[in-house]
N, C-alpha and C positions, 0 to 999 in steps of 0.2 A: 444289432449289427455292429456296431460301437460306442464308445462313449463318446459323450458331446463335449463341446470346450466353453467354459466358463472362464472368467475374469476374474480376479482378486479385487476386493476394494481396495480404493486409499484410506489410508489412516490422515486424521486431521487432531492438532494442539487444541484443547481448551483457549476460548476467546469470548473476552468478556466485552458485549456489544453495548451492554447497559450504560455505562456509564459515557462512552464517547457520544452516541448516538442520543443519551438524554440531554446531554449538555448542549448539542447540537439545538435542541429543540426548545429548553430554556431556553437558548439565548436567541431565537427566533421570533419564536411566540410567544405574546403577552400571557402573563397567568389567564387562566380562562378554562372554557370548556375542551377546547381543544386542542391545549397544550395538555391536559389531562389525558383527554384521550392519547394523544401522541406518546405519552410517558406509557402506558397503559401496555397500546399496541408493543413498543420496545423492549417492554418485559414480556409480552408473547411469541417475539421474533427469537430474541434470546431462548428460549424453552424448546421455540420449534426444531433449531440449533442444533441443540443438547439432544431432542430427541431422533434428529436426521443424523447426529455425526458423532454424539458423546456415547456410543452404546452400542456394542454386536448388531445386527440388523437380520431378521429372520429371512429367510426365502421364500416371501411370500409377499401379496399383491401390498398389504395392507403396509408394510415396511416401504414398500415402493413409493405408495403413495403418497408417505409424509418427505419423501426425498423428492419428493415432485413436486410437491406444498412448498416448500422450502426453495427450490431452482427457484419457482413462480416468483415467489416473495422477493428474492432476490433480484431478480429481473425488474418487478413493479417499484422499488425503491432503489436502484438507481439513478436512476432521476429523482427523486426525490430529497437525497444526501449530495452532499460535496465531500464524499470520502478519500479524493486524492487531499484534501484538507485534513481530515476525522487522524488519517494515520491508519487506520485499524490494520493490522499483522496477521496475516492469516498463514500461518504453518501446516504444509500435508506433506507428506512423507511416499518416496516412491513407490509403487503399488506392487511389483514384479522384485526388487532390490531386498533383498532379504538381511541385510547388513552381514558384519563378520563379526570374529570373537573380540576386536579389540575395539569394534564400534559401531555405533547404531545404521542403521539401512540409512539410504541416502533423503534427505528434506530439503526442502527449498520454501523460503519466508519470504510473503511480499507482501507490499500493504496498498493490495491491487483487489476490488471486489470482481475485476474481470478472471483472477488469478481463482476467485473463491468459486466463480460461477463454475469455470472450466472443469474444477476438479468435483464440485457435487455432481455436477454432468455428467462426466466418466464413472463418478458412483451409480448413476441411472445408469448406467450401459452397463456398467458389471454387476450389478446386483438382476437387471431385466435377464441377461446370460444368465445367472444362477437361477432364476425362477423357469426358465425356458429350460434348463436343463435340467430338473427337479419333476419334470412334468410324467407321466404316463402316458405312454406314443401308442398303447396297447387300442385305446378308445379315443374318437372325434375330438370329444372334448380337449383333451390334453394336446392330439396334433395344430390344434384351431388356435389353441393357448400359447404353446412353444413359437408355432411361427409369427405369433403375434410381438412377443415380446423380441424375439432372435433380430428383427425387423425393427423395433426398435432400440434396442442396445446398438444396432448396426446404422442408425441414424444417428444416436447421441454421440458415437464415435465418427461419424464424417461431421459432424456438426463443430465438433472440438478440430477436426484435422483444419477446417474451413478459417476458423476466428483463433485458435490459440494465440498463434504470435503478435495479430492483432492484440489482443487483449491485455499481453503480458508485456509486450513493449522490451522481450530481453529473450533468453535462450531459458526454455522451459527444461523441466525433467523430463528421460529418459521415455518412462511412461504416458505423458502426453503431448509428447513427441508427433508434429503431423506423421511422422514414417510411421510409427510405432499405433496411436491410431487408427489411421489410413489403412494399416495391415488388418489389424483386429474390428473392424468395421468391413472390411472384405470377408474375414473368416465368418464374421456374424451371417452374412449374408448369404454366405456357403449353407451355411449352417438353416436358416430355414427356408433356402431353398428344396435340401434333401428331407426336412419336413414334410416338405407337400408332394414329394415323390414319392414317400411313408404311405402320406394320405391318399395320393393316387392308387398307389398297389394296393391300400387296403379298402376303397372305394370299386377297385375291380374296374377302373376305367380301363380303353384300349392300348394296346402295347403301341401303338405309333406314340401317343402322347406320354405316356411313362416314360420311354426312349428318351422324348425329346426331353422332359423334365430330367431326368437322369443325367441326358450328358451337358446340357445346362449347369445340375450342381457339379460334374464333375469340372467342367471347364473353370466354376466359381474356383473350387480347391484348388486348382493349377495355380491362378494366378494368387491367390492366398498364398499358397507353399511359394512361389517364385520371389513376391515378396519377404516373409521371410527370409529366404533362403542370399540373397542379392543386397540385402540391403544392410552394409555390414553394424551398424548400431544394434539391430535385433539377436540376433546368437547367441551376446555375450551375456542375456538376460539366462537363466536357467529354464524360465519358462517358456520362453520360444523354443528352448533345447527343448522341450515335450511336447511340445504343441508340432513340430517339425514332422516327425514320424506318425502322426497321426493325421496330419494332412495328406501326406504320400499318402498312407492307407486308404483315407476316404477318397482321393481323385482315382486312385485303381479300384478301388470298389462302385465307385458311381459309374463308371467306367463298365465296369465290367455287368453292371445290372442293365444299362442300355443296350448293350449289346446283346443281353440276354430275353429283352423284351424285342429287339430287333428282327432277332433270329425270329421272334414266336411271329411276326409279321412275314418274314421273308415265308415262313413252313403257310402262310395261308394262302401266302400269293402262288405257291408250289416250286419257290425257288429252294431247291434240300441243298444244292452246293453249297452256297450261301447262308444258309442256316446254319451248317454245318462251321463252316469256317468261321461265323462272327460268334458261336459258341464256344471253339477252339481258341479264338482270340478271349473270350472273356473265363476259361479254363487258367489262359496261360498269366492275366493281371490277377487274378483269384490265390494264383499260388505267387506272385510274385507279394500279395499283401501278408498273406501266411509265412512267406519264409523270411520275409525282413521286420517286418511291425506286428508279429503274432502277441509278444507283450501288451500291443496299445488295442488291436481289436481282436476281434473273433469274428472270422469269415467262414465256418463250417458248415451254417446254415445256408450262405448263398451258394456255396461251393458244393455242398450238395444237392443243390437245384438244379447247379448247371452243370452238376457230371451227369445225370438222370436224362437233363433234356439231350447231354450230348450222347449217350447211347445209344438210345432211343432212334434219334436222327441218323446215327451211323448206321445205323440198322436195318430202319425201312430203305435209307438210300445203297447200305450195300445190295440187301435184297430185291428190289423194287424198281426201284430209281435211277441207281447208279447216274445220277447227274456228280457230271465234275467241281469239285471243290476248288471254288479260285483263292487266291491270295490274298493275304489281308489289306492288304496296300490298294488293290483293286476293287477293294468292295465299297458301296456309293456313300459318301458321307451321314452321317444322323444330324436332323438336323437338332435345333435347340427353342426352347421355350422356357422365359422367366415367367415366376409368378411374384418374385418376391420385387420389393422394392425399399429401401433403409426408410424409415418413418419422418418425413421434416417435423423440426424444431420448432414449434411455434408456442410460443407460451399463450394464455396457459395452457400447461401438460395436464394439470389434474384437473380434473370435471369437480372437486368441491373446491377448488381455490378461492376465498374472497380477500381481498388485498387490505393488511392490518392496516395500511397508511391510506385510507380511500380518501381521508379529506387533506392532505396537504398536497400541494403542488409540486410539480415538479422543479427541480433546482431551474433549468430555463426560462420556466414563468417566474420563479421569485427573481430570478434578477434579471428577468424583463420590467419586473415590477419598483425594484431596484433603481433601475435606468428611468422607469417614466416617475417616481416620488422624484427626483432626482432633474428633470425636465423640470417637473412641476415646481419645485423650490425655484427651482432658475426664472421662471416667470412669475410665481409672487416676486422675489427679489426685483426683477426690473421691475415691474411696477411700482412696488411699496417704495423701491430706492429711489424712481424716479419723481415719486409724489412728495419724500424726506428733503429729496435736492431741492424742488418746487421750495416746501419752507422754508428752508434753510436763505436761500435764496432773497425768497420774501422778507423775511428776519433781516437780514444783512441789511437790503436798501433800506427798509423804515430805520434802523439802526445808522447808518449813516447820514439819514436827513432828521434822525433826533422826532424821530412821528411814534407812537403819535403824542410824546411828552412837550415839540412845542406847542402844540396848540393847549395843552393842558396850565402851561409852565406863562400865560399872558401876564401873572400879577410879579415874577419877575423875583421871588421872597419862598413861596411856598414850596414843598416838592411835591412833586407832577404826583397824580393818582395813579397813573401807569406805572411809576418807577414804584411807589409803597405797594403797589399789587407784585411787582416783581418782586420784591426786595422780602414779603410773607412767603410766596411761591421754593425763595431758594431757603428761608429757613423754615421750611415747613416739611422739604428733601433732605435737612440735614445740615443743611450749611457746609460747611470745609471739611469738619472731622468727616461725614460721609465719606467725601472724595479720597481727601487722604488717606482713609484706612484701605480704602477699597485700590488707590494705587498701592498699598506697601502689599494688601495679600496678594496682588499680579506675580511680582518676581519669584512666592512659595509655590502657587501652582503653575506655573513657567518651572521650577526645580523639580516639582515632582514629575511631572508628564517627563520632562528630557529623562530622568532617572528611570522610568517604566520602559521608556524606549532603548535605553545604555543599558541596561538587564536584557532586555529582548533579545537584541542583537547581538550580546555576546555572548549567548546561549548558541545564538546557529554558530558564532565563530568559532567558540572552544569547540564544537562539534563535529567542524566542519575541520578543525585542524587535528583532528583524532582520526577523521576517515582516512584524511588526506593521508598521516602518517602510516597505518595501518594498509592504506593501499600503496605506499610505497615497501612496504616490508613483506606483504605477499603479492604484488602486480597484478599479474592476470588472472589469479587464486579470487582477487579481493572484487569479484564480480557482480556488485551491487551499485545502481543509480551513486553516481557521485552529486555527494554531500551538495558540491558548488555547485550545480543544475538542478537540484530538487530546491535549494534556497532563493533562487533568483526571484521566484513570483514577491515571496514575502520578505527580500531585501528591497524589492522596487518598492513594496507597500510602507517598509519601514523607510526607506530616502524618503518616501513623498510626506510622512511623516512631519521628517527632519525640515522638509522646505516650508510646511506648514506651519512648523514652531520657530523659524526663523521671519516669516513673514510677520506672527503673532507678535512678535519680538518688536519690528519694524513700526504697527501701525499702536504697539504701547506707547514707544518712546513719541510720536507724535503727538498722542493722546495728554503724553508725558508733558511737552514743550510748548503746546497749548494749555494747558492751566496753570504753567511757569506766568506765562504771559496775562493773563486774567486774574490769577487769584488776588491779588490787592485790590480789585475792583470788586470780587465775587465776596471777601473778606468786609467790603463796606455796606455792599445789600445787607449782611448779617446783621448790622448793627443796629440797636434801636432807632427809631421816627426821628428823634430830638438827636441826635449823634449823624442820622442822615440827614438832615436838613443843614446842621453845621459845617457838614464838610462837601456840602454843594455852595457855591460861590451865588450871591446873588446880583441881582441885574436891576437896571432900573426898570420901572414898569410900564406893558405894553399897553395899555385897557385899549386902543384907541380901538384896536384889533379885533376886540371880542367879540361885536357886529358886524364885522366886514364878510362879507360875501364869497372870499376868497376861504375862508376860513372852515365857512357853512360848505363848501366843495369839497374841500378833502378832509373834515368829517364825515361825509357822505360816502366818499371813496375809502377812507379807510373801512366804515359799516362793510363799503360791497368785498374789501380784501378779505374782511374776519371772516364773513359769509362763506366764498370761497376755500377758505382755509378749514373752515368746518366742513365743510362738504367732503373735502379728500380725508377727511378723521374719518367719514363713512366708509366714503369709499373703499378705504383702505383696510377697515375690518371685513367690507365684505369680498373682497380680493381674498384676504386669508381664510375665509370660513368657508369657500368653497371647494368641497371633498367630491370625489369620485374610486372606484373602484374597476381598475382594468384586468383583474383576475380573470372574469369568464370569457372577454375579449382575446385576452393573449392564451387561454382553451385550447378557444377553439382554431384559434388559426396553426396551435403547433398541431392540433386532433387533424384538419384538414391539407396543412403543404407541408407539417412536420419542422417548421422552423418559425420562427415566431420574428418580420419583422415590426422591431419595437420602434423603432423612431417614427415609421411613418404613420402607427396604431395610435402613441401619444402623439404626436404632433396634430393628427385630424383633430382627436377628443382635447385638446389645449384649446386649440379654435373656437371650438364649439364653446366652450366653458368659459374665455377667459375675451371672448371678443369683443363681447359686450361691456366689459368694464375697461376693457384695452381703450375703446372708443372715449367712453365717459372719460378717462382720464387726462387722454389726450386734447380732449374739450377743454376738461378744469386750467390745465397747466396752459392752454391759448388763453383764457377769460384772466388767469392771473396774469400774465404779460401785457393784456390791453391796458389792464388796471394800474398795475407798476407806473408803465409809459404815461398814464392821466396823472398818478397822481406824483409823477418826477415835474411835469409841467406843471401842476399847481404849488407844489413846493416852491419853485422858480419864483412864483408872482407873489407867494406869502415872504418870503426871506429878502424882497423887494422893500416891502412895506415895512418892514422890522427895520426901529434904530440900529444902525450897527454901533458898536462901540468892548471896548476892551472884556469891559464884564461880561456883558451879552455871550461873546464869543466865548471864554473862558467858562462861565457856565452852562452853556451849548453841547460844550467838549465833553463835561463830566457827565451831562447827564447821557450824551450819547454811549461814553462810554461802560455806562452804570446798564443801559439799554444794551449792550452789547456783551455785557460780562453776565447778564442774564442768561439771554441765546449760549454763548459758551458753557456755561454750565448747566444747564437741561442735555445738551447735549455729548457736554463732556460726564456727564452723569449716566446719559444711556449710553455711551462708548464704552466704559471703565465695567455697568455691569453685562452688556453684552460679551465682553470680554472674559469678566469671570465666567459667565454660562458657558463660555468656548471653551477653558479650559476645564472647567468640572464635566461636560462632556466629550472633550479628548481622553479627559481620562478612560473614563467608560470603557468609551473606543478603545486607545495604548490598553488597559487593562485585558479586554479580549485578544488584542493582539499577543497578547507576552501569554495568554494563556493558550493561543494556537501556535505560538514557537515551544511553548511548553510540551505540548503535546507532541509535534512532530519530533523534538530532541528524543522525547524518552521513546518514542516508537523507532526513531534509527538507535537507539541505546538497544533498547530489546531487539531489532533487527543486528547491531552489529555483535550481542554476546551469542545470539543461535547462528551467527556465520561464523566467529572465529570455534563455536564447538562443533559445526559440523568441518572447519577446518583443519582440526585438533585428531577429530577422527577419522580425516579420509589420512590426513598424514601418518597415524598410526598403522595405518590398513597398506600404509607404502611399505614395500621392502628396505629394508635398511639402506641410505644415502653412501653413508660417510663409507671409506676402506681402511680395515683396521690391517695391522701387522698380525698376518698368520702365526699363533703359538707354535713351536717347535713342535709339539706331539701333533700337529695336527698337517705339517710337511710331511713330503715322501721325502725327501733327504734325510739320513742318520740323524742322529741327534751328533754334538760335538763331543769329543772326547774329553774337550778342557772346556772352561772357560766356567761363563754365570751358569748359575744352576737353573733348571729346566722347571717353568712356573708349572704347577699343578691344572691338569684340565679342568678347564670349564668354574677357573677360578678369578682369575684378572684376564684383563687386555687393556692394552693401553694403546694410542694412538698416536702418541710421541715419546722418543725416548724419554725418559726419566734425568733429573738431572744427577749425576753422579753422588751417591750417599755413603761415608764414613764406612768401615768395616767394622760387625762386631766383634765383640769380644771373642779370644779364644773360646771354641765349646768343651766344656767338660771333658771326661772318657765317659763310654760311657756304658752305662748300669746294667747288670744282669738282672730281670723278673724271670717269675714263676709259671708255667706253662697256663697256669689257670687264671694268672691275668692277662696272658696273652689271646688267652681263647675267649676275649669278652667283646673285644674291639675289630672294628673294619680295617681295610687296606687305603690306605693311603696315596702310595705315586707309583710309578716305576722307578728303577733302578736310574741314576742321575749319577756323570763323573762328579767327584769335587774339585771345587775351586782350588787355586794352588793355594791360599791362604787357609783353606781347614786342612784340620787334622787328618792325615793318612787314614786311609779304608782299615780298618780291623778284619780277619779273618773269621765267614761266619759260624757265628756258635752252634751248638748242638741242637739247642731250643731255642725256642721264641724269643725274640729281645722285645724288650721293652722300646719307649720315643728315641731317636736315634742320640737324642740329647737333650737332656733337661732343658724343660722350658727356666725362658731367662724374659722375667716380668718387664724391667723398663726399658725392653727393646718395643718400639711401636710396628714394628714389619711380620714379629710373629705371632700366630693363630696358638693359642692354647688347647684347642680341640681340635680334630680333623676334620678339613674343608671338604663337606661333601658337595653337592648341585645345591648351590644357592645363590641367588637371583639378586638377595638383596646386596652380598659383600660385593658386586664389580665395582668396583671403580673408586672404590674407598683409600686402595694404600696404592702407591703406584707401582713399586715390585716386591713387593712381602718376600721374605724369606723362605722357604721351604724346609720339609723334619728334610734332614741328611738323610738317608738310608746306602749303606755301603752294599755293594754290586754282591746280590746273591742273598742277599739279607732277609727276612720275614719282614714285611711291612709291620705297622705298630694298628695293631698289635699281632694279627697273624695276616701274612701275603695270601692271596690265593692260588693257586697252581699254577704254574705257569705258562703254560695252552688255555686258562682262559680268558674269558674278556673282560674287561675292566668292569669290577660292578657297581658303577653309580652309573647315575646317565647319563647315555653317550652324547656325546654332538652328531647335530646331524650329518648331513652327507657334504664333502669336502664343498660341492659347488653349492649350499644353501648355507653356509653356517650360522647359528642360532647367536643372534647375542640380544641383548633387552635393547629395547626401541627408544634411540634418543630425543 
């Protein structure tokens, strides 16, 4: 009946997935089994790629199928990437746009996987059209086939009309265009609705339902052609231009076969008027399709169905019948019946789909998972800080009341066993060089982290001040996410950075100003027994005390603080050793309500885990408060009993303070290396970072050189901007009689006058040749007045002259040879000289006749004129 309407695919850029996507996965997953697999899968994803998009694709199911393997994958690993992070750039090129001679058909680059999905989509719908229209409509099998896929190419295109601008977040191409779409997903469905009116006539069902199927597709084609034809973006494509006339055709053909099954209805019921007339009516759309669209179908075959039925019918009803023939406008409507329906989009599309990434999560749960490590640190932290302060605490008051070295310290000479345990304890850590070295590497890894993050950022800035400039210089041309909105996520992440290494900063210098203050104390534990024992002051002795009662209590009491103090050493490893895994928890709740909340999933599972030891701690840090408060009151009653006296005091002092430069340095020894751990793993951290500004610089690098060359080429594809000064041969007004000489066509043009240049030299006279050099060379100008500065016109010779005037070498304005059409000399000299030829003369070396036309190449037509594209 006619030919059917296929789609063209998109053409898609080589994109190399490997390497963003594995780095992705490095740096996620621990080396393992299934950071292997993950690398694995990416080198399969890649291939399936190459094989969906790198390649011709045949019209047939199996080609289909790998572009439907490929949607799926795509859809399954969204979630699973943070590809507005990755960058990845995916280039397709308009599908209908055929480009021109001075530039490529039109592309559009985004580094949107919604941009990637939309356009392999559109390839399912135009490749299903090609396979649907490839088919044999002669047998079952092929109508069963064609409407199958028509049906879906015509879902993959409402599916795209539905999500595109969703997805792309900007104004797409041409070809996936909701209008554009929307159109070609109405034609689809034009399309295997007349399928199954195929199927119906060739099934032999009843003319009622052929009718209705009939005028059903022909209604589809109406509103297909209407669109089209209304909707003014579509036209200027060339393939709607053909697709146009071939829509008219099929709506007067569909048209015309219901009416043709109509009539065979009305002749049972014994209505011949009526037959008569809706056969007349589909005679008259029959030849209306043959006389305008006979190019795009062939209707011979319907058209001789329905002159046969219409004779026939004129026939029996001249002879027989003679029932009156009413009007076409008066005869009862047909009705209508769809069969078809556009296919939903559900992935998966292919029936072998298994998804490369089945074991990673989707980005939701990772940083659900994210947020509850992240809880979870926050609650070891209060605890373990709260049980550090507890000692800290405890440290301080036996530090201040000199415990437990007075009770050790009764013969008032020796130094306490407490303090020699301390005084092993700090140089057995290192002593001083420790500290100090470990303050002096602070300030290098403080320099290099700010240096990772000063690289980072002024990677987006220089980047950001390239777009900027560059969308100042083409405005509304330069139609890509600005720089400054795509950077905001990872300038927030770089400031918070910044505050993190000024706080570092903050709690060094503290770190700092507390071991100002200690180390001449911390300096004296270092020293040997015999050096610590001189430089503690002695006292006279207490013995009286060393059975008193008083004594035996807060050695008791201290027994029960050590006690205590050990217990939270437990407690406190087992706070950190307890793991949990909320991977299949945060699942299934996104598998069930499709969002996953996280706070209230960790916060139950915190309870459960961390209740119990919340309790105990809470315990430990009351029992050390009661203890404190016992043993501040027995303190009270022993410091009673004690001579007081100058020495006493005075070596009271030191050892308290030798007790306290201890605590200071335990803890300023785990400050200093907590601090290095901070910043060797900021690095880490800053180093990923600078490698995902890296990343996204060079993906707007690669996005900003495929926009300024498809800028490059839509501006060449412009008609020339600028307006130049019309050459005198190329006015309808005479040439002048005087004046400068008249430039040779299609040789300069200039755009501003020239600034005034020096006259040459006299020219020669000038030289008689021989007819046989004359007859070796082309023609050169028309006849040109001269200037009032040259030489008088000579009278023309008999034969052929030779150049009007010897060439004169160290003039820069004249051409040694004759300027024929050449592209490359514009715009090199700004008014070159011209050969003279006097009025009547043989061009150099022979003129052409003078009726004809100039024989180099012409310029075009006064209102196009050709000049090379600036």
């Amino acid at each position: 009946m006619a030919t059917f309407i296929s789609v063209p695919l998109k053409k898609s850029s080589e994109v190399d997935l490997v390497k963003p996507l594995s780095k992705f996965v490095t740096s996620t997953y621990p080396p393992g089994e299934e950071q292997t697999e993950s690398l694995r899968a990416v080198e399969e994803l890649n291939k399936l790629r190459k094989s969906a998009l790198g390649r011709p694709l045949d019209k047939h199911e199996s080609s289909l199928e790998i572009l439907l393997r490929y949607y799926d994958q795509l859809c399954a690993i969204e979630p699973k990437f943070p590809f507005t992070e990755l960058c990845l750039t995916f280039t397709w090129k308009d599908a209908f746009d055929k480009g021109s001679l001075f530039g490529g058909s039109v592309k559009l680059a985004l580094a949107s996987l919604g941009y990637e999905k939309t356009c392999v989509l559109f390839n399912v719908g135009a490749l299903a059209s090609q396979i649907a229209s490839e088919q044999n409509l002669d047998n079952d099998e092929g109508l069963k086939t064609a409407a199958k896929f028509y049906q879906l190419a015509s879902g993959a295109f409402a599916h795209i009309k539905d999500t595109v601008l969703s997805a792309l977040n900007r104004e797409p191409t041409m070809d996936i265009s909701p209008e554009t779409v929307g159109t070609l997903s109405q034609i689809m469905l034009s399309q295997a609705q007349e399928v199954f009116v195929l199927k119906a006539t060739a099934d032999k069902m009843k003319d009622a339902i052929v009718a209705k199927l009939a005028n059903q597709a022909a209604d589809y084609y109406g509103d297909a052609f209407k669109q089209c034809q209304y909707k003014e973006n579509l036209p200027k494509y060339f393939y709607f231009q053909e697709v146009l006339p071939v829509l008219a055709a099929k709506h007067c053909m569909m048209q015309a076969t219901a009416e043709l099954h109509q009539s065979a209805l009305a002749h049972q019921k014994k209505k011949f008027g009526e037959e008569i007339a809706r056969l007349q009516h589909a005679t008259e759309l029959v030849k209306t399709a043959a006389s305008r669209y006979d190019e795009y179908v062939n209707v011979k075959d319907l058209s001789d169905k329905i002159s046969r039925a219409l004779t026939a019918a004129k026939k029996d009803n001249d002879f027989i019948y003679h029932d009156r023939v009413p009007e076409v406008k008066d005869l009862e409507h047909i009705g209508k019946a769809s069969l078809v329906k556009a296919t939903a989009i559900q992935t998966p599309l292919s029936q072998k789909f298994t998804d490369l990434f089945e074991k990673m999560v989707p980005m939701a749960v990772q940083q659900s998972m994210s947020a509850a490590n992240s809880r979870k640190a926050d609650t070891v932290n209060r605890l373990t800080g709260s049980m550090r302060e507890a000692t800290n605490l405890c440290n301080g008051v036996l530090a201040s009341l000199n415990l437990p070295a007075a009770l050790e310290d009764l013969s008032g000479d020796a130094v306490p066993q407490s303090i020699l345990e301390k005084s092993r304890a700090v140089v057995q850590q290192g002593g001083l060089q420790s500290i100090e070295q470990l303050i002096k590497d602070l300030p290098e890894l403080l320099q290099r982290n700010r240096e990772i993050l000063d690289e980072s950022l002024k990677m987006l800035d220089d980047e950001e001040t390239t777009d900027n400039e560059l969308r100042g210089k083409f405005n509304q041309r330069w139609n890509r996410t600005p720089s400054g909105d795509l950077y905001k996520p990872l300038r927030a992440e770089g400031n918070n950075f910044r505050n993190i290494l000024d706080k570092a900063v903050q709690a060094d210098q503290v770190v700092k100003e507390r071991y100002t203050a200690h180390c001449e104390m911390i300096a004296l534990l270092c020293k040997p027994e015999n050096e610590l024992s001189a430089a503690i002051p002695s006292a006279n002795p207490a013995k009286t005390l060393q059975g008193s009662e008083v004594v035996n209590v807060l050695r008791a009491q201290l027994a029960q603080l050590d006690e205590v103090k050990r217990e939270r050493e437990v407690l406190e490893g087992e706070v950190k050793s307890v793991t949990f895994d909320m991977t299949a928890k945060f699942l299934t709740a996104l598998a069930q309500d499709g969002a996953i909340n996280e706070e209230t999933l960790t916060s139950s599972e915190l309870d459960t885990r961390y209740g119990s030891h919340t309790q105990r701690v809470q315990q430990n840090l009351r029992r050390q408060e009661e203890l404190l408060s016992q043993i501040q009151v027995s303190h009270q009653e022993f410091s009673a009993l004690k001579q007081s006296n100058s020495e006493a005091n005075n070596r009271e002092e030191v050892l308290k303070k030798l007790a306290s430069a201890h605590d200071s340095y335990i803890e300023i020894s785990c400050n200093i290396k907590e601090g290095t751990k901070f910043y060797n793993d900021l690095t880490e951290i800053l180093l990923k970072f600078q490698n995902k500004c890296s990343d996204i610089v060079f993906a707007r690098k690669t996005e900003r050189d495929e926009l300024l060359k498809e800028l490059q080429q839509s501006i060449a594809r412009e008609p020339s901007a600028p307006s130049f000064n019309v050459p005198s041969y190329q006015s309808n007004t005479p040439a002048p009689a005087s004046g400068g000489l008249t430039p040779v066509p299609r040789t300069v043009f200039t755009q501003q006058q020239p600034q005034a240049k020096p006259q040459p030299p006299a020219r020669p006279p000038l030289p008689n040749i021989t007819p046989q050099a004359a007859s070796t060379s082309a023609p050169v100008s028309t006849p040109v007045a001269p200037s009032s500065t040259n030489p008088p016109p000579v009278a023309p010779p008999s034969q052929a002259q030779g150049p009007p005037y010897s060439t004169y070498q160290g003039y820069p304005g004249y051409y040694q040879m004759p300027m024929a059409y050449n592209p490359y000399a514009y715009g090199q000299f700004n008014m070159p000289y011209m050969p003279y030829q006097a009025q009547g003369q043989a061009g150099y070396p022979g003129a052409p006749p003078a009726q004809q036309p100039y024989p180099y190449p012409q310029q075009p037509p006064q209102q196009q004129p050709y000049y090379p594209q600036q």
